[in-house]
N, C-alpha and C positions, 0 to 999 in steps of 0.2 A: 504494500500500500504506500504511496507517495507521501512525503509529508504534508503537514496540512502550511496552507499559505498564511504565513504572518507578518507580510508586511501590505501597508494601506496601499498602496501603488498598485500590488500583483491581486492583490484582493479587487481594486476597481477596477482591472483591465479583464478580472475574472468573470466582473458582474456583467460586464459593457460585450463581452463575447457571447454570453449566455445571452443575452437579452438581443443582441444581432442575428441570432439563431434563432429566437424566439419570431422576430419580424420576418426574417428571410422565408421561414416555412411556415407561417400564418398568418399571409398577406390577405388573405379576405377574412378570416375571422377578426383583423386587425381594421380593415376597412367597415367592418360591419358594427362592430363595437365603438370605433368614432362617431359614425355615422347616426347611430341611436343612442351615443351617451350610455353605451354599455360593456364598453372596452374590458375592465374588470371582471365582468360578469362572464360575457362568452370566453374570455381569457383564462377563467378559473384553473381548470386541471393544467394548463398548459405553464401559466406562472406557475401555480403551486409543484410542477416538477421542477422549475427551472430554481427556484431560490432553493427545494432541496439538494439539489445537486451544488447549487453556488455554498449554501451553509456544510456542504460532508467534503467540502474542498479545503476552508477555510476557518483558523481559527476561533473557537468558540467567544472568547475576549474579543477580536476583532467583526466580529459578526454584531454581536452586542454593542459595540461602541459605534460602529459607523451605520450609515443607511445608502451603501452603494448601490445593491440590489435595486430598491426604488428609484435610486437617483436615473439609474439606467433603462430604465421601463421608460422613466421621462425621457431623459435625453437622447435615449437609442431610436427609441419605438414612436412614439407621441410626439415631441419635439419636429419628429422627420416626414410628419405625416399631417404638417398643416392643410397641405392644398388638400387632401379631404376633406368636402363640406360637411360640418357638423355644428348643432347649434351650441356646442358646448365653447366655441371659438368663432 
């Protein structure tokens, strides 16, 4: 088993991969879920593997102190996905 990542740098570049993979192969659940302001909701099992795997990567202390994982939902996925009309924007 690899060790777990402890430093904030390789922990965000951890979260920002996961979450590039998340977009790349759930480009219409992702357009669907802007589009009705339900992004979270059709996204469920698909986030909820993806921070699993981000948190059995990375140390438990730094899992707990930072909030990569989300930052990168935002900034990967959301952030990248303006020009979808949605009324949430």
């Amino acid at each position: 088993m690899p060790a777990l990542i402890d430093t904030p740098e390789a922990a965000n570049r951890l979260a920002r991969a996961i979450a590039s993979d998340l977009s790349l192969y759930n480009e219409a659940k992702i357009k669907e879920g802007i589009e009705n302001d339900t992004f979270f909701t059709v996204l469920t099992e698909e986030i909820a593997e993806g921070r699993a795997h981000y948190e059995s990567r990375v140390d438990k202390k730094l899992v707990e102190s930072t909030n990569f994982f989300d930052r990168a939902l935002v900034d990967v996925i959301l952030a990248r996905k303006g020009h979808i009309k949605s009324k949430i924007w």
